[in-house]
C-alpha positions as CSV (number, residue, x, y, z in Angstrom):
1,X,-26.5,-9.8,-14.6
2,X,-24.1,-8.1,-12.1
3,X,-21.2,-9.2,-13.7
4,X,-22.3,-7.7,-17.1
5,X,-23.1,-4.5,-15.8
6,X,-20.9,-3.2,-13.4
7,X,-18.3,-3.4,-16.3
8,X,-20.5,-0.9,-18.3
9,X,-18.7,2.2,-18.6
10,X,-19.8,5.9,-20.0
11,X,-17.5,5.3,-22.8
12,X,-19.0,2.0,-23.8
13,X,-22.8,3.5,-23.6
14,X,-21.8,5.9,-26.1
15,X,-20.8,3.2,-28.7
16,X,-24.6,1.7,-28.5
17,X,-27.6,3.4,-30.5
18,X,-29.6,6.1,-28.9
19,X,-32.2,3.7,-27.6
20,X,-30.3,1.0,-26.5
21,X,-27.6,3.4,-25.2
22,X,-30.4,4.4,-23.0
23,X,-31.8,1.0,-21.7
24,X,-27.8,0.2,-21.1
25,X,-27.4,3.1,-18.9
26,X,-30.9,2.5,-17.0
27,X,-29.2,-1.4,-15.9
28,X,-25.7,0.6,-14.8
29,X,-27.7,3.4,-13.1
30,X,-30.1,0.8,-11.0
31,X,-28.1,-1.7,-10.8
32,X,-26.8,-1.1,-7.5
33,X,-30.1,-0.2,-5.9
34,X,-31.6,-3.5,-6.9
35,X,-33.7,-4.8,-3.8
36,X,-32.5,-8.4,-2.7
37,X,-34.0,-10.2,0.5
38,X,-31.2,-9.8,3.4
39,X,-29.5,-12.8,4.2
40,X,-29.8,-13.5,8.0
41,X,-27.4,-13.1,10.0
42,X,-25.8,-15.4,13.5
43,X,-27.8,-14.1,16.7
44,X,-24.8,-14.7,18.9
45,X,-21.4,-16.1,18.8
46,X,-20.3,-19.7,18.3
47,X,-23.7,-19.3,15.8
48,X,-23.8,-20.1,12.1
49,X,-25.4,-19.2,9.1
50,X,-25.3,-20.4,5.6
51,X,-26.3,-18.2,2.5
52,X,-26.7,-20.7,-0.7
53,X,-28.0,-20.0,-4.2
54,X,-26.7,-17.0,-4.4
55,X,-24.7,-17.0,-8.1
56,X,-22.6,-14.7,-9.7
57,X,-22.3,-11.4,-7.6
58,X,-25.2,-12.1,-5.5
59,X,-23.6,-13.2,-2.6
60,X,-21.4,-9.9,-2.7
61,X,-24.5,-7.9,-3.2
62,X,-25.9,-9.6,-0.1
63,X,-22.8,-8.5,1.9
64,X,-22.8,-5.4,0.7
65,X,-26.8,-5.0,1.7
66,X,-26.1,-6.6,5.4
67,X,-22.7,-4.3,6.1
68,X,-24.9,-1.0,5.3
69,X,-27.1,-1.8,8.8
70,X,-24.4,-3.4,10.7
71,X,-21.5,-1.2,12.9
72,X,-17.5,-1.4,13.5
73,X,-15.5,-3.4,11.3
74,X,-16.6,-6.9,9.4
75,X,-14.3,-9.3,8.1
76,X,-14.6,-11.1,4.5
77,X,-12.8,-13.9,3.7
78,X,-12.0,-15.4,0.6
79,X,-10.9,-18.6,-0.7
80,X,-7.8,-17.0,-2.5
81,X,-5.6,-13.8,-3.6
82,X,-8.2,-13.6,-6.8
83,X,-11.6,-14.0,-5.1
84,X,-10.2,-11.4,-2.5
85,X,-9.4,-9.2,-5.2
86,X,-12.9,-9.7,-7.1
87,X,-14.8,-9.6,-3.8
88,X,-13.5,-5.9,-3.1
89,X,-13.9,-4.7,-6.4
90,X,-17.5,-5.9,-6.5
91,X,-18.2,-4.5,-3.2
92,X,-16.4,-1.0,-4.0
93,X,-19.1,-1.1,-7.1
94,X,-22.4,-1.7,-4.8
95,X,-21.1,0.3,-1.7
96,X,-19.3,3.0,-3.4
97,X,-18.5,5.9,-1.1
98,X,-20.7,4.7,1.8
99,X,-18.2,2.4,4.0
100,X,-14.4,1.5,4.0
101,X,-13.6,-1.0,2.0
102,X,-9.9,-2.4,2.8
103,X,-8.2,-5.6,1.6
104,X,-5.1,-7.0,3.0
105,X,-3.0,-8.3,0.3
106,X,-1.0,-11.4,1.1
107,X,2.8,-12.1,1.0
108,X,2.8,-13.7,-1.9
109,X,5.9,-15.9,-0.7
110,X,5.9,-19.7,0.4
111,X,6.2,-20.6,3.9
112,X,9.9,-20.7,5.3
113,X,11.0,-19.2,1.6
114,X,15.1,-17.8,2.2
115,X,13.6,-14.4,0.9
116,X,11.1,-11.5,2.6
117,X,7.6,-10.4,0.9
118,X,8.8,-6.9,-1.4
119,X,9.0,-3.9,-0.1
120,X,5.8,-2.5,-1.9
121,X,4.0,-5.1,-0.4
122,X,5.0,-4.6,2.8
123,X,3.8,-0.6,2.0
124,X,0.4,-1.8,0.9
125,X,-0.2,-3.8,4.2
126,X,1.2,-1.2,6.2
127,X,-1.2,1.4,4.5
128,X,-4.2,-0.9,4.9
129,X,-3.4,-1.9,8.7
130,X,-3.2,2.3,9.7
131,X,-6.1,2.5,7.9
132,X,-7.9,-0.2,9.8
133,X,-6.6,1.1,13.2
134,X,-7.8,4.7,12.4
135,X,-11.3,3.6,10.8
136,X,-14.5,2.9,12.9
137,X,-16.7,1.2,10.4
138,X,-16.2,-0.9,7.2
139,X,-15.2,-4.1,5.8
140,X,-11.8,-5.6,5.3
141,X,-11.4,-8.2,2.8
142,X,-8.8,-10.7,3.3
143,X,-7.6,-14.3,1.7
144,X,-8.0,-17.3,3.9
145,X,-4.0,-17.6,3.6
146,X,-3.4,-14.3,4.8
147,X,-5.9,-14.6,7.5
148,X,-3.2,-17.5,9.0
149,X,-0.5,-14.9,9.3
150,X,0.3,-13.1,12.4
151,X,0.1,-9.5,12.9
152,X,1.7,-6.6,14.7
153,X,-0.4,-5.0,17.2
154,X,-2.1,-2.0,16.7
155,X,-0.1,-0.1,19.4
156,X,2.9,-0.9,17.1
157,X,1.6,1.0,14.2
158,X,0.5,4.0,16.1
159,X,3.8,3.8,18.3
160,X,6.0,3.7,15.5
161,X,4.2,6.0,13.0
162,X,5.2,10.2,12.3
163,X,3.6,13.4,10.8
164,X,5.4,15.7,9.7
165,X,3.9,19.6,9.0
166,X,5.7,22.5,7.6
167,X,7.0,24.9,9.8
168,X,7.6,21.8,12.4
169,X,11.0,21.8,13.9
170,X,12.8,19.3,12.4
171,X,16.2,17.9,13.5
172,X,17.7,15.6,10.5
173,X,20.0,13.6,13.1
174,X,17.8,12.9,15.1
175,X,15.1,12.1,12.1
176,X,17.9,9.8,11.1
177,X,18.2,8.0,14.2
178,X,14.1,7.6,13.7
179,X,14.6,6.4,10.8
180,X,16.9,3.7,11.2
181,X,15.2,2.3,13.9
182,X,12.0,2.1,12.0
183,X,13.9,-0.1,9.4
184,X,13.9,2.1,6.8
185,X,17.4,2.5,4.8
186,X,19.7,5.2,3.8
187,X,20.4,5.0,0.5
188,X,21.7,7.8,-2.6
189,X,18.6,8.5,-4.8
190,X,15.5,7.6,-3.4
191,X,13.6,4.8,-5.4
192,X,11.6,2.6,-3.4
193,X,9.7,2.0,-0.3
194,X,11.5,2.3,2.9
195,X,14.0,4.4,1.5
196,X,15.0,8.3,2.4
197,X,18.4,10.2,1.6
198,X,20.2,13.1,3.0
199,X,21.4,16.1,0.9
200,X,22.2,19.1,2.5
201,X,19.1,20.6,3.9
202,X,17.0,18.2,1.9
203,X,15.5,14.6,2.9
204,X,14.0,12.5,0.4
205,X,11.8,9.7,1.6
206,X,9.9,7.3,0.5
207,X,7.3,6.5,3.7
208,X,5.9,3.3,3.5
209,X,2.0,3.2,3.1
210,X,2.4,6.1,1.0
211,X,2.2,5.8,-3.6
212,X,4.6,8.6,-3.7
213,X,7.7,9.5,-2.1
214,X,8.3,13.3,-0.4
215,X,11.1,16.0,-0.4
216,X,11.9,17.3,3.0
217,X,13.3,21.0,2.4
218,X,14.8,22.9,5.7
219,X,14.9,26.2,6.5
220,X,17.7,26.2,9.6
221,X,15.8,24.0,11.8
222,X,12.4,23.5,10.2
223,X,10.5,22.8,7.6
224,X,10.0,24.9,5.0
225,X,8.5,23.3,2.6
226,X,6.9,19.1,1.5
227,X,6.7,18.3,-1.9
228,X,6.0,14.9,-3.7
229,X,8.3,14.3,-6.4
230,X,8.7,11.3,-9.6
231,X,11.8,8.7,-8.6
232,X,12.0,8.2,-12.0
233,X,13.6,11.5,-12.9
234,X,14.1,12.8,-9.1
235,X,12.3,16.2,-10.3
236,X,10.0,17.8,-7.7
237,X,6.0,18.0,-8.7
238,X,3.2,18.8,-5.9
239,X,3.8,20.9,-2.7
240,X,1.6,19.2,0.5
241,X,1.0,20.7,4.3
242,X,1.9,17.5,5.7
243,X,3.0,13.5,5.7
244,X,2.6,10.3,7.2
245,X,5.9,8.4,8.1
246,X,4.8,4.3,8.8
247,X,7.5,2.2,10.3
248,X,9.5,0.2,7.6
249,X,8.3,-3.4,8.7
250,X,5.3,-5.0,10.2
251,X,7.5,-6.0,13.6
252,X,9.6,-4.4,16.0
253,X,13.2,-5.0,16.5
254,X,13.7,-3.7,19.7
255,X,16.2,-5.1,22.5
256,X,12.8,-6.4,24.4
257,X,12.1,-7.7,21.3
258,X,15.4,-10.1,20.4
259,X,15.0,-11.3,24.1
260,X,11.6,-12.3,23.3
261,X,12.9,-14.2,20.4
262,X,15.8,-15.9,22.2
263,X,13.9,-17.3,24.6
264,X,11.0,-18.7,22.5
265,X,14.1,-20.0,20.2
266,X,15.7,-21.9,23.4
267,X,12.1,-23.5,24.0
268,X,11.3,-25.1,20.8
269,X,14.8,-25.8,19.8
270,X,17.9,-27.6,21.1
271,X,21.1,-25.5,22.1
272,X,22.5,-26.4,18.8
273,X,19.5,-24.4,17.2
274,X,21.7,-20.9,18.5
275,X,24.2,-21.7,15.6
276,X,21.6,-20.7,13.6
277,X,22.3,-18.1,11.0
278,X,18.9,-16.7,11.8
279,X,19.3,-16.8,15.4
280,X,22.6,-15.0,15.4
281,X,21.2,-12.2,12.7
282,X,18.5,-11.4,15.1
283,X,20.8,-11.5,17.9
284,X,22.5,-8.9,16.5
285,X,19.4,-6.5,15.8
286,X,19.8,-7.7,12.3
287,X,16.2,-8.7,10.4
288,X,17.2,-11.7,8.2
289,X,15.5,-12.6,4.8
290,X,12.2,-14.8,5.2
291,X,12.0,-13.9,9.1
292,X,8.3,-13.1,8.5
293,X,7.2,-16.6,9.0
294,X,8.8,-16.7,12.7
295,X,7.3,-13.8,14.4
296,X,5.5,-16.8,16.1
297,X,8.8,-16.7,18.0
């Protein structure tokens, strides 16, 4: 019955006759206040507890009944990309506004592939993973793939992240500099994620995290004004008080960082292993293609 109804929109309603139209909206207007018995839960760790016969959306509705009582953040996993995706719109539909509801999407790349996850995924993750540091309670839904890959730590998110106000001073060299180290590129016209340009008095950038990009306008040395604008034709749109600026990628590439690397290297592989074209790129501060699956290292 969940499935049926939560798909029930205003529109639709209006297509039924008066009376049914009516019984319709009484499912979609109750249907997330339905009263099911709550699942119990493990008394202490190393515990388990299975829920069983619970079809359809029940066993979301269960979740989203046990989250409402419980504090700090809970973890949902799910079997794949599409029951992650399902799982979070199902509990976005019986939770609504009442808790954060994250979901970490996964690279969508095979293991050891030649090429990195795309930029705009990178930007989601690096949205949800701010969000998660900066949120106290909720529920992040992740695939059981994705749960196997490693993570920055939080201190790299918040070490590595900006805002940026109007009338804040504002050097563009030294924003630059910033910049470059946070992995994000220099490029003409501003198009995708991890992207910014220099014109004048005017930065574009595209911060990861962010569904828009923003137009830096300077005013000697500050900001005078932010302002969203559409890549696709470049032309300005909304003026905003302020941005977020997220680094580039989900790692650092810092000198501490490389020597990290070249050391864990020399201990899992031979001395031949240093002609390795991925050993010599990050030797040289350079982040080669598929170098997700080694932060291991």
């Amino acid at each position: 019955m969940f499935c049926q109804t939560k798909k029930l929109t205003a529109d639709k309603i209006h297509d039924f006759p008066s009376e049914k139209g009516k019984d319709n909206l009484a499912i979609f207007s109750q249907a997330k206040s339905l009263h099911m018995p709550t699942p119990a839960l493990p008394s202490r760790p190393g515990d388990r507890q299975l829920w069983a016969n619970l079809p359809g959306a029940g066993a979301t509705h269960a979740i989203a009944n046990t989250v409402r009582d419980l504090t700090g953040f809970n973890l949902v996993i799910a079997a794949d990309t599409q029951g992650a995706e399902q799982i979070t719109n199902e509990l976005k539909f019986f939770l609504s506004d009442e808790l954060t509801i994250l979901s970490l999407p996964d690279w969508e790349t095979l293991i050891y592939d030649k090429f990195s996850p795309h930029q705009d995924i990178i930007s989601e993750r690096l949205g949800v993973l701010n969000q998660l540091v900066m949120s106290e309670r909720g529920l992040l839904v992740i695939p059981a793939t994705t749960l196997l890959q490693r993570l920055a730590p939080p201190e790299f998110i918040l070490g590595n992240s900006l805002v940026l106000e109007t009338s804040q001073k504002f050097d563009i060299n030294q924003m630059r500099r910033k910049l470059q180290e946070a992995a994000y590129h220099s490029v003409e016209t501003v198009i995708e994620h991890g992207e910014y340009a220099v014109r004048g008095s005017i930065m574009d950038i595209f911060p990861m995290g962010s569904k828009i990009p923003y137009r830096i306008d300077l005013f000697d040395d500050e900001i005078d004004s932010l302002r969203t604008f559409d890549p696709e034709t470049q032309r300005s749109t909304q003026q905003v008080e302020q941005i977020a600026l997220l680094p580039a990628r989900e790692f650092p590439l810092d000198d501490r960082t490389i020597k990290h690397f070249q050391n864990n290297w020399y201990m899992r592989f031979d001395s031949e292993g240093r002609n390795c074209p991925i050993y010599r790129d990050m030797s040289s501060g350079i982040a080669p293609a598929g170098i997700d699956y080694y932060l291991p290292l």
